[in-house]
N, C-alpha and C positions, 0 to 999 in steps of 0.2 A: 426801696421797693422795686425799681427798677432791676438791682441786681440779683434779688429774688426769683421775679417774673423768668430771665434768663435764665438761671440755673435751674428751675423748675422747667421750665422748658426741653433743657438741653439731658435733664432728668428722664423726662418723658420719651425724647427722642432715643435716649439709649435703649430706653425698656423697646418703645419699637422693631430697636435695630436685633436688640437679642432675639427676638420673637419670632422677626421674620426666619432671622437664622437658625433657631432651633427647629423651625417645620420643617423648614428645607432639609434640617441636617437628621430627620425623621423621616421625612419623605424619601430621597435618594440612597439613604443606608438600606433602606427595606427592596432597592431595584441591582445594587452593585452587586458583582460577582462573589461569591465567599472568598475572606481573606481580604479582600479590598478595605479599608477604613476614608475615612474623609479626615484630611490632614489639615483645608483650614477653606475656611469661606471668607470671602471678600466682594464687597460693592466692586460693578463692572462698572467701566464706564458709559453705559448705557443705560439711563433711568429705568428702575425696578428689575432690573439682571442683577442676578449675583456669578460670581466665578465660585467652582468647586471645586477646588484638587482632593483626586481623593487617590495619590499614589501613580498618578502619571501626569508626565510634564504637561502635556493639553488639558484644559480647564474644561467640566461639564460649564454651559451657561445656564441659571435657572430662573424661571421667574420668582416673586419674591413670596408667593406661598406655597411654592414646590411645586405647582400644577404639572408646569410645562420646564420641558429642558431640551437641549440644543446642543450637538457634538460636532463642531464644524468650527469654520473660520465668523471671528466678530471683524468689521472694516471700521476706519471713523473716515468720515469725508470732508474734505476742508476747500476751500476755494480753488483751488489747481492741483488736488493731489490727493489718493486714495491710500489709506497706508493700513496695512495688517496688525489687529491688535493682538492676537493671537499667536502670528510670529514673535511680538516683542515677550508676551507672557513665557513662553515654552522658552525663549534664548534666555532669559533671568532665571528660569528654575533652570535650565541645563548648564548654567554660570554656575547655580548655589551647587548643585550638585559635585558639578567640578574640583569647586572648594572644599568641600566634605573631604577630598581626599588627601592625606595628607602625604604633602610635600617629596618628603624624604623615602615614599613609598613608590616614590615613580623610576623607573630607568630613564634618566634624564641625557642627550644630548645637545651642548651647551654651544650654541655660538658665539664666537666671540667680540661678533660687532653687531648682538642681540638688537633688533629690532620689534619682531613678534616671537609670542610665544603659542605655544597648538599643543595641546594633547592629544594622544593617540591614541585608540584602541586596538591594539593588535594581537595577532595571533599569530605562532612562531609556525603552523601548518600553512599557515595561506599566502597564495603566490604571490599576490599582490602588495601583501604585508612586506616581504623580500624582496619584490621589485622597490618598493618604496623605500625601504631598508639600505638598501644599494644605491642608491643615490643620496644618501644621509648627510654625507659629507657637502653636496653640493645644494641642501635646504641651511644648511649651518653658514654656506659662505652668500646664501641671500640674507643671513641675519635671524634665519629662522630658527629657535631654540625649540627640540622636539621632547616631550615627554611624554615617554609610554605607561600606558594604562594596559593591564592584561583584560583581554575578554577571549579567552577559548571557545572558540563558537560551537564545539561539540560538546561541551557544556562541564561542569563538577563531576571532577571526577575520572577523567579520559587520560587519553592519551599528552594531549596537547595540554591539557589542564597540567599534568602533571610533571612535564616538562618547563612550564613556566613557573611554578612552582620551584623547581629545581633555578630558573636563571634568576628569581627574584629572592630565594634565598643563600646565594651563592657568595663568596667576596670579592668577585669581579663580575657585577649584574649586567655593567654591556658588554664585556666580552663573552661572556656567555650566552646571552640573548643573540649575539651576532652570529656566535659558532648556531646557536640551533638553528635561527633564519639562512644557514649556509648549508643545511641538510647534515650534521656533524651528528653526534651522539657524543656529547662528552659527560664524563662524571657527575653526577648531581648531587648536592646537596639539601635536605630538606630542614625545614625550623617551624615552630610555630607560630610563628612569630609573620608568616606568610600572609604578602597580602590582594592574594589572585580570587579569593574568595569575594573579599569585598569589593574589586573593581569589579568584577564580574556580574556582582548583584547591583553596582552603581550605573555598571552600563544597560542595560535591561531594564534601572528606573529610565531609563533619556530615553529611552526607544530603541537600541542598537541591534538591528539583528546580523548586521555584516561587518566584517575588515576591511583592509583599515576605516576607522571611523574617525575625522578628524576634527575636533571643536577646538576653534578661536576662542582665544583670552574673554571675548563679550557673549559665549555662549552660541555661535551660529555652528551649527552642523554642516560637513563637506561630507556625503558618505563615498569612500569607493578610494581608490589610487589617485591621488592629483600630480603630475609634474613639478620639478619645482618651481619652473617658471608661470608656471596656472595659478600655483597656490600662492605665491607672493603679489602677485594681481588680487589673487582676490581679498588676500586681505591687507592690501593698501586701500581695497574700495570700500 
């Protein structure tokens, strides 16, 4: 009897949980942008919040019959210390995103007494991309393994798009990447097989509007040119 009562219970509770979630997921579809969908809802930890992703890394917060919602930062407070919940949500989806991409698609420079790993968003036009670029050798011998991600900041299509294009389907993708971050024009090769498209549309999901953009292996975003010796600090911290 006893294990009845439970599972009727925990019956009940699910039909709640759906409930709550289908208004919500009624509610919020009829306020988003066209072309936006909602990807997945989740209990926040915040009693009667739910988190919304609906195709960007920041979560709508909602109350649990859609009423009310909130685009900002959630805090939880513990006896000596305030900690962002909303930082840790956005760095796990900018983590899964990361992973989406696969591997073998990245122009990768390998250190060889690998410590961290960082991918990058670059852009073979952008000066900072090239300053950063030019000091490669000297993130490699902090241990730092770099993989590049293309994101043409002048968008599908261009100049720079098309260029990158050309060094990711090339059969020497970093020395090509390097000759164009050198101001060079060399030979290009195109395939279909190219995959500047999809970095492009992955960076745009994380929020990327600038070069370089750099995410550590646990998803925190560095936007801008770091030093090597800046960025090995910060990601020992």
């Amino acid at each position: 009897m006893k294990f009845l009562f439970i599972t009727f219970f925990n019956f009940l509770f699910f039909l709640s949980v759906s409930a709550d979630e289908l208004e919500i997921k009624e509610k919020i579809t009829s306020i988003l942008p066209e072309g936006a969908k909602i990807e997945s809802i989740e209990k926040s930890e915040f009693t009667g919040i739910y988190k919304v992703f609906y195709g960007d890394v920041q979560p709508l917060y909602v109350s649990e019959n859609g009423n009310y919602f909130i685009y900002g930062d959630m805090f939880s407070i513990s006896s000596n210390s305030v900690t962002n919940l909303t930082n840790i949500d956005i760095s796990i989806k900018r983590k899964e995103l990361i992973e989406s991409l696969d591997p073998s698609k990245l122009i990768s420079f390998q250190s060889k007494n690998e410590k961290y790993k960082v991918t990058i968003f670059t852009d073979v036009e952008c000066g900072y991309c090239r300053k950063l670029h030019n000091e490669i050798e000297e993130y490699n011998s902090l241990g730092i393994t770099i993989n590049y991600a293309a994101f043409p900041r002048s968008g599908i299509g261009t100049s720079a798009f098309t260029k990158m294009v050309g060094a990711w389907c090339s059969n020497n993708p970093q020395q090509v990447l390097t000759s164009l971050k050198q101001g060079n024009d060399p030979n290009l090769d195109f395939c279909d097989t190219q995959p500047v498209s999809k970095h492009y549309a992955v960076g745009r999901k994380i929020g990327i509007t600038g070069t370089p953009a750099i995410i550590s292996a646990n998803g925190q975003l560095y936007p801008g040119y770091i030093a090597p010796a800046e960025l090995i600090k910060l990601l020992k911290s």
